[in-house]
OpenMM code with the backbone's topology and positions (N, CA, C; nanometers):
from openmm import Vec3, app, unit

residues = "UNK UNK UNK UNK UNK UNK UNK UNK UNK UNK UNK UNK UNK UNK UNK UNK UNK UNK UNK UNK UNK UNK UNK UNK UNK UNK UNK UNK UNK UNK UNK UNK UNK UNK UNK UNK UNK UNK UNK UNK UNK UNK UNK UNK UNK UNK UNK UNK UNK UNK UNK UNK UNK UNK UNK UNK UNK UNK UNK UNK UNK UNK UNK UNK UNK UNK UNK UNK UNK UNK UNK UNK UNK UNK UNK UNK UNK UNK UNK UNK UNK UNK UNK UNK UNK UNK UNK UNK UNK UNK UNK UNK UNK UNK UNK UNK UNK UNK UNK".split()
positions = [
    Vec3(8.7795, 8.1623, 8.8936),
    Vec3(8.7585, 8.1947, 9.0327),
    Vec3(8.6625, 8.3131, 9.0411),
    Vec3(8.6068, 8.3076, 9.1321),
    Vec3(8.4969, 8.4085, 9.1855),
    Vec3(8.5433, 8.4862, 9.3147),
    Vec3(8.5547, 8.6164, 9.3130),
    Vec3(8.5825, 8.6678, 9.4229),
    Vec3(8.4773, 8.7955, 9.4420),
    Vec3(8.4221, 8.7930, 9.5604),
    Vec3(8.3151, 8.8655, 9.6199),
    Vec3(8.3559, 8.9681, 9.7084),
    Vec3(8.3477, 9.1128, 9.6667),
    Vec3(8.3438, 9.1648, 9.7906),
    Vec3(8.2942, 9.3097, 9.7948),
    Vec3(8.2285, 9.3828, 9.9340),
    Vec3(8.1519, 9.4641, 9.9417),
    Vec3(8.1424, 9.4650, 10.1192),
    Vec3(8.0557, 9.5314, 10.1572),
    Vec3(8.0229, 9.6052, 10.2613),
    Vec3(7.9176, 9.5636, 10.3260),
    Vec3(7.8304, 9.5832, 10.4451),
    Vec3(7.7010, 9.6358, 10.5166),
    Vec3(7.7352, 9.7218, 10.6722),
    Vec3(7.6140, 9.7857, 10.6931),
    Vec3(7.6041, 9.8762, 10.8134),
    Vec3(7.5064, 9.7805, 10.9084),
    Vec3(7.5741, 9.7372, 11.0167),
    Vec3(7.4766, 9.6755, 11.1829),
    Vec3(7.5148, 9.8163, 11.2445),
    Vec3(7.3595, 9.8220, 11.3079),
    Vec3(7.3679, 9.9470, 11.4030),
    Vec3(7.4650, 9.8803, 11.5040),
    Vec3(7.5283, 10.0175, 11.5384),
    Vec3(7.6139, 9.9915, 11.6948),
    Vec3(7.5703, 9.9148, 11.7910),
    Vec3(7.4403, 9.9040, 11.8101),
    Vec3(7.3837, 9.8352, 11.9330),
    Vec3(7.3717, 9.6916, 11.8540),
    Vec3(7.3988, 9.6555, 11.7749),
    Vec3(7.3656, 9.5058, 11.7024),
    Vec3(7.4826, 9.4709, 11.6911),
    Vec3(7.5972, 9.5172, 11.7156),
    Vec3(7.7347, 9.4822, 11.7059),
    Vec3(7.7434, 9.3599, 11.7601),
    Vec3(7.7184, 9.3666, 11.8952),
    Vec3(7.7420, 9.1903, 12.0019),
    Vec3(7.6772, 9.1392, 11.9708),
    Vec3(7.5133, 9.1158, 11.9202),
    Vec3(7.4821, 9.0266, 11.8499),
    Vec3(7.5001, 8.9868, 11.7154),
    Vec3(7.5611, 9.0399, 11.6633),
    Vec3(7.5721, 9.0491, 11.5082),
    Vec3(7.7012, 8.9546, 11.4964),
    Vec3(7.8115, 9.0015, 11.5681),
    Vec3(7.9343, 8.9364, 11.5870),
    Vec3(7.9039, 8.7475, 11.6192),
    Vec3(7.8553, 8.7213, 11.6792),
    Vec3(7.7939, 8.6370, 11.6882),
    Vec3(7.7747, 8.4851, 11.5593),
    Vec3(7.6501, 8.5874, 11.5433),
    Vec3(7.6156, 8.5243, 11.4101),
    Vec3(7.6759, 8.5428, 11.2955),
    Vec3(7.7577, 8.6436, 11.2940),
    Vec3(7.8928, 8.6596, 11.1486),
    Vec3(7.9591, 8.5228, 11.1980),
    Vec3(8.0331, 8.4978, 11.3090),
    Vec3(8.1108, 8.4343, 11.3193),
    Vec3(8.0503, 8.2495, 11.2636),
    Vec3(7.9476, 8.2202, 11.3012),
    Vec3(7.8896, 8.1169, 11.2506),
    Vec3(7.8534, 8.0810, 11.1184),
    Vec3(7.8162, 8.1817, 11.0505),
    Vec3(7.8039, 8.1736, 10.8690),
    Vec3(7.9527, 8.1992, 10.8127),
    Vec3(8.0410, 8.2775, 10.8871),
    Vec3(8.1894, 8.2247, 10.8186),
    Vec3(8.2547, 8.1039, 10.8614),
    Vec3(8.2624, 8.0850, 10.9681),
    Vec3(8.2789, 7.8954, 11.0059),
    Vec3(8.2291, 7.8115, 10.8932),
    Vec3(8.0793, 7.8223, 10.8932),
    Vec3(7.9820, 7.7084, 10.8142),
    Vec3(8.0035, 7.7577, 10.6599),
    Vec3(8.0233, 7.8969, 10.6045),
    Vec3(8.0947, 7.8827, 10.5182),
    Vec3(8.2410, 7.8325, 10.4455),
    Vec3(8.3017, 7.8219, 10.5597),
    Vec3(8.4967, 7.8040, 10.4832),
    Vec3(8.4849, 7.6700, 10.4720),
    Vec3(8.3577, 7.6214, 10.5258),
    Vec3(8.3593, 7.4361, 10.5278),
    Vec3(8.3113, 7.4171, 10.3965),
    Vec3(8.2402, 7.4675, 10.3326),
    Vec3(8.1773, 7.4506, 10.2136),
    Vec3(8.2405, 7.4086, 10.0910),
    Vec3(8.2249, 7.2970, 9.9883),
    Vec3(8.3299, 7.2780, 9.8919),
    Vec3(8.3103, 7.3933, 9.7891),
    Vec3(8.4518, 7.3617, 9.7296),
    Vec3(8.4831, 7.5207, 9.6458),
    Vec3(8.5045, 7.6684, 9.7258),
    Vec3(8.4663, 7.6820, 9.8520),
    Vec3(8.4972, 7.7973, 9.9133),
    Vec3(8.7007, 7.8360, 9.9486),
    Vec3(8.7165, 7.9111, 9.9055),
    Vec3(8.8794, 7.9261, 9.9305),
    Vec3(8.9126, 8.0271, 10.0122),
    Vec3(8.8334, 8.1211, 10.0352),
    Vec3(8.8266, 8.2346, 10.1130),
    Vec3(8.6922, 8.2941, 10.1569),
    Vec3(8.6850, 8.3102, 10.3512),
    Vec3(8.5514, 8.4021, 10.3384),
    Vec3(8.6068, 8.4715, 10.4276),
    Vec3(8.5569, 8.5578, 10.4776),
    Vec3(8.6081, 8.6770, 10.5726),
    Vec3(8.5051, 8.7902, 10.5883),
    Vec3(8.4508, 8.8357, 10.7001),
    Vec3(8.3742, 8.9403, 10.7622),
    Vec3(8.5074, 9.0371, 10.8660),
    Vec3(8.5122, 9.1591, 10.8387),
    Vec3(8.5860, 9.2409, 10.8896),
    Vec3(8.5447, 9.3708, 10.9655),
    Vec3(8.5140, 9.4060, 11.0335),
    Vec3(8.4908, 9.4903, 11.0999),
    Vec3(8.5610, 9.6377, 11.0948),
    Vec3(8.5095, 9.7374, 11.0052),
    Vec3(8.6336, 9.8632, 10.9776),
    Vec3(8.6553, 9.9321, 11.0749),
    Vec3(8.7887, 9.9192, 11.0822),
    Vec3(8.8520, 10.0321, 11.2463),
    Vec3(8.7775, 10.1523, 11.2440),
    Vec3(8.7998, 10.2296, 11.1204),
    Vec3(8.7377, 10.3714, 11.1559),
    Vec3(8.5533, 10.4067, 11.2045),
    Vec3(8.4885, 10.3136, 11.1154),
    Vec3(8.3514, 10.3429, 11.1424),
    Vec3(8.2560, 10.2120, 11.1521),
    Vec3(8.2683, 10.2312, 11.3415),
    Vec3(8.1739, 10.1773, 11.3991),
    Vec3(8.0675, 10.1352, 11.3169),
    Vec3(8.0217, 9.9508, 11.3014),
    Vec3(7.9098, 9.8852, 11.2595),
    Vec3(7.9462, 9.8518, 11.0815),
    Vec3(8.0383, 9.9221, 11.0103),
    Vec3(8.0223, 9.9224, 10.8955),
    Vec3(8.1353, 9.7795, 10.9082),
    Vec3(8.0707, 9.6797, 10.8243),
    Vec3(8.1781, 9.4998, 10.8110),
    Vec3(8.2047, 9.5412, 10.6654),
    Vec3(8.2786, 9.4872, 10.5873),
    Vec3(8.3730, 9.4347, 10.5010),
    Vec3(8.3927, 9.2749, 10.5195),
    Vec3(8.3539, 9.2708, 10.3659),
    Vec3(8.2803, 9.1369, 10.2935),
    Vec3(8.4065, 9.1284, 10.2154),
    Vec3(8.4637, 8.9797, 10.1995),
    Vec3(8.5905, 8.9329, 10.1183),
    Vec3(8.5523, 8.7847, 10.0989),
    Vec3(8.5504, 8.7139, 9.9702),
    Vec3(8.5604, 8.5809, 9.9694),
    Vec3(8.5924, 8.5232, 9.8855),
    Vec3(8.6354, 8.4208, 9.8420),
    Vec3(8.6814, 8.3971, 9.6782),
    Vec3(8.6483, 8.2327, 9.7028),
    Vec3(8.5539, 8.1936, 9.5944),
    Vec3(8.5326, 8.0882, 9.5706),
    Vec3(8.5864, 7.9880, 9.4300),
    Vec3(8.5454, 7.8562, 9.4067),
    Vec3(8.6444, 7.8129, 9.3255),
    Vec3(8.5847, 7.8606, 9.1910),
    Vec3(8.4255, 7.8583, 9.1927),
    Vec3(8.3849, 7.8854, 9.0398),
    Vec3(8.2393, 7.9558, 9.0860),
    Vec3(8.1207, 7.9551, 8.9987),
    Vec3(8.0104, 8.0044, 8.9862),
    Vec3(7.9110, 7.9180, 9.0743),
    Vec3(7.9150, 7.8119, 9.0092),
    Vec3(7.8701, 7.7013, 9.0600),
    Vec3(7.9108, 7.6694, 9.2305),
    Vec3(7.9941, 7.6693, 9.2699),
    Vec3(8.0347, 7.6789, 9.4269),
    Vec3(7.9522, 7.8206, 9.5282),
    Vec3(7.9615, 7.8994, 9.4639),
    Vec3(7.8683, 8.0012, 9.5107),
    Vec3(7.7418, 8.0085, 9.4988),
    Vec3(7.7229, 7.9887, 9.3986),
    Vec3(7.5888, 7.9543, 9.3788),
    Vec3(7.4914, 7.8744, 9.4639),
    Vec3(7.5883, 7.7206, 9.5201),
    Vec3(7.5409, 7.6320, 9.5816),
    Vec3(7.5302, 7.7035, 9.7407),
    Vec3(7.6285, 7.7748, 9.7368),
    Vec3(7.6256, 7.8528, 9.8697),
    Vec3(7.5215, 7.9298, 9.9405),
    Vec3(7.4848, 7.9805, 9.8617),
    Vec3(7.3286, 8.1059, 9.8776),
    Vec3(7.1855, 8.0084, 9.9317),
    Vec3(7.2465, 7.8757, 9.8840),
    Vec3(7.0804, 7.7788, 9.9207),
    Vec3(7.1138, 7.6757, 9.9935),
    Vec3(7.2858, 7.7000, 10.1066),
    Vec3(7.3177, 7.6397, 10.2376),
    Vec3(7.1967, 7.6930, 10.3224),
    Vec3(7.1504, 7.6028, 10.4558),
    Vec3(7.0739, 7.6244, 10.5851),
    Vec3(7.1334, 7.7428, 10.6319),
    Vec3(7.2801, 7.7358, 10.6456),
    Vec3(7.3144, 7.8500, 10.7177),
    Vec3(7.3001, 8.0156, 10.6818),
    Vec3(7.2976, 7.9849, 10.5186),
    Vec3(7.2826, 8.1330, 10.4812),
    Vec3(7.1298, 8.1532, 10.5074),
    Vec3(7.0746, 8.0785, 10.4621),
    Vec3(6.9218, 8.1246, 10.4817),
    Vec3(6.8653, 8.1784, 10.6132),
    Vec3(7.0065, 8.0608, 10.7338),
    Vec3(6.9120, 8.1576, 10.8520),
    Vec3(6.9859, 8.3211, 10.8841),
    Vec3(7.0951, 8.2956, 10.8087),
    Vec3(7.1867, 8.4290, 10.8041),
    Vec3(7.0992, 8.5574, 10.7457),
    Vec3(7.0292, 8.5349, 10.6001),
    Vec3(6.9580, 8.6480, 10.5790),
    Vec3(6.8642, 8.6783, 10.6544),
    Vec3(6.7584, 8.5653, 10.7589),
    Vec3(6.6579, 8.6138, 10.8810),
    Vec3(6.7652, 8.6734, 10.9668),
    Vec3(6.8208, 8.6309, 11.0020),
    Vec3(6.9325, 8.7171, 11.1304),
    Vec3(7.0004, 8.8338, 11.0792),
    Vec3(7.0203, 8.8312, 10.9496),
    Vec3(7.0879, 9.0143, 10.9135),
    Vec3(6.9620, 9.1031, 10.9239),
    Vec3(6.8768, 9.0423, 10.9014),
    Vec3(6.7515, 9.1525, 10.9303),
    Vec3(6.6887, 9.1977, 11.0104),
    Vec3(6.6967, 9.0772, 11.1019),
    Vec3(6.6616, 9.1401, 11.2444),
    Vec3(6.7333, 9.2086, 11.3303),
    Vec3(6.8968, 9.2038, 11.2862),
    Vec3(6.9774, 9.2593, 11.3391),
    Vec3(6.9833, 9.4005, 11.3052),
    Vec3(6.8992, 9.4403, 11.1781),
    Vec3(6.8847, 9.5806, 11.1149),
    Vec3(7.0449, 9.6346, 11.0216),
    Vec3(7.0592, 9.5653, 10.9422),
    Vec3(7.1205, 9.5434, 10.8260),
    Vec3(7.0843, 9.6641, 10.7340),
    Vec3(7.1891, 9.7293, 10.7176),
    Vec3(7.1582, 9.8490, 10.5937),
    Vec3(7.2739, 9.8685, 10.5150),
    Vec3(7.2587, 9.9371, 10.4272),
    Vec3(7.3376, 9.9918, 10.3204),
    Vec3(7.4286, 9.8248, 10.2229),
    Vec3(7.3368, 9.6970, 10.2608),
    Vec3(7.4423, 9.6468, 10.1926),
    Vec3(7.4529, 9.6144, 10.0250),
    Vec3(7.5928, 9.6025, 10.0275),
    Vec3(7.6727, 9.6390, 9.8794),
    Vec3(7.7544, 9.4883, 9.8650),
    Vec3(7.7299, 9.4330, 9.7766),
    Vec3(7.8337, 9.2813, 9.7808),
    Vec3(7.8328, 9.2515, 9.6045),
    Vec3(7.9265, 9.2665, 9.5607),
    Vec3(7.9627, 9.2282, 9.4111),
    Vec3(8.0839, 9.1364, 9.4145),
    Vec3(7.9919, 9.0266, 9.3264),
    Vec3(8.0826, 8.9129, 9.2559),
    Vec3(8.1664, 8.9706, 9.1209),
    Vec3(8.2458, 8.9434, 9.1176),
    Vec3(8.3836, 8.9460, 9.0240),
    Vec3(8.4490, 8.8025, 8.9729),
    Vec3(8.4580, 8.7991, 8.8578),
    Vec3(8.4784, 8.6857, 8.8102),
    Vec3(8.6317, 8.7297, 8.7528),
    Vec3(8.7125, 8.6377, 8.8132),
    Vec3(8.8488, 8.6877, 8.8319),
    Vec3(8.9437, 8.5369, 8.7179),
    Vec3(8.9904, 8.5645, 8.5723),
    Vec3(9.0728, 8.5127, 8.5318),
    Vec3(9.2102, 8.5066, 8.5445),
    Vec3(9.2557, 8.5983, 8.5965),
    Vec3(9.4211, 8.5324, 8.6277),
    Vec3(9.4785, 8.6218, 8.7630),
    Vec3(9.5963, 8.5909, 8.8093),
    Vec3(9.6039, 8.6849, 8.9304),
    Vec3(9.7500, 8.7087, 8.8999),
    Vec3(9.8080, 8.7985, 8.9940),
    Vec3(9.9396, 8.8769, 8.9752),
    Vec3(9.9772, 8.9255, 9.0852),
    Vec3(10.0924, 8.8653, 9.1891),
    Vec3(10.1522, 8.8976, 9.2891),
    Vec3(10.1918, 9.0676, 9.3166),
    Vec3(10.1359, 9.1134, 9.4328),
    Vec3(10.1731, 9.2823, 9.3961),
    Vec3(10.2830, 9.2959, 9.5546),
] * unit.nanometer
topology = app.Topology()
chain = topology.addChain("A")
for resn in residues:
    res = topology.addResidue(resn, chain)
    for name in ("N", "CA", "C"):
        topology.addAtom(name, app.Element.getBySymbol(name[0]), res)
């Protein structure tokens, strides 16, 4: 399993549009085969900063993901939306443990 996760900054004023278009690349992502988890989160404390969570089935499932329509128009739309600081690391996760 592959699990992804990390951060970006939308200015405050890109929030309502940004929300938007998050919501459509996680839709068109959870449809995707091999996807088991995606999630965009919005952090209570500081305004614009999202939290990135997703866990896919393998390498190959993600992989295929990055060269969906939807992501591609996702990276034109994070940019115009003025997208900064982002941070997103894959983790390749062999076993798990109930906490």
């Amino acid at each position: 399993m592959i699990v992804v996760v990390g951060s970006f900054r939308l200015p405050p004023e890109g929030l309502d549009a940004g929300r938007g278009a998050m919501a459509r690349v996680v839709n068109a992502s959870r449809a995707e085969p091999g996807c088991l988890a995606y999630a965009y989160a919005e952090d209570m404390q500081e305004r614009g900063l999202v939290r990135v969570n997703e866990s896919w089935e393998s390498r190959a499932a993600l992989s295929a993901h990055f060269e969906t329509p939807h992501m591609k128009q996702w990276r034109r739309e994070r940019n115009d939306l003025g997208m900064s600081e982002r941070r997103v690391i894959a983790y390749e996760v062999s076993g798990e443990e109930a906490l």
